[in-house]
Steps between C-alpha positions, in 0.01 A plus 500: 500500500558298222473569136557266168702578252232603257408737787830646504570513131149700494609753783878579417308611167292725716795628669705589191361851443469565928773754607661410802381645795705315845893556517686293730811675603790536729282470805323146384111412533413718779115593682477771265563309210254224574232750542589650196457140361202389654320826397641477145357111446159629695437762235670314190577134605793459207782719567838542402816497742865617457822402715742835477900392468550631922290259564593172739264325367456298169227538275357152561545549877301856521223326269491212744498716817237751364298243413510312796437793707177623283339103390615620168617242219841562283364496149876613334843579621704648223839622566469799742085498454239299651103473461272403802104416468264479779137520406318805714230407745365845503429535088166430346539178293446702154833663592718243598734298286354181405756205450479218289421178618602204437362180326448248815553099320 
């Protein structure tokens, strides 16, 4: 998934208040963690990541695995925090997020 940059300016605004709810620790991106993920972006589609300091992993690297794993997209990696989207294919359409689009020339 791909998203323009007025797409992500418009969801790491979104994501500012979110708390973070996925911790990537000493034992990595795991089963349980990409259920945890999958469920989380099912039920909220923009949520908000965290790389602990055990961790192997950087923060870009968990982002990029997580996402992989789930079809998520990176909106924002920020130092030890990272923000994911995936739009929910279970959600009625009043309650999903609804992106900008952009001006086709």
């Amino acid at each position: 998934m791909e998203l323009t940059g007025k797409q992500r300016a418009q969801l790491r605004g979104m994501a500012n208040g979110l708390g973070t709810i996925l911790h990537v620790g000493k034992d990595g991106i795991g089963e349980n963690l990409l259920r945890q993920a999958d469920s989380a972006l099912e039920a909220r589609e923009l949520i908000k990541g965290r790389v602990l300091e055990n961790s192997m992993l950087s923060s870009r690297q968990a982002a990029q695995a997580v996402a992989e794993a789930t079809g998520a997209a990176v909106v924002q990696v920020i130092g030890t925090r990272f923000v994911l989207y995936r739009p929910s294919r279970k959600k009625d359409r009043a309650d999903r997020i609804i992106l900008v689009q952009s001006k086709e020339k």
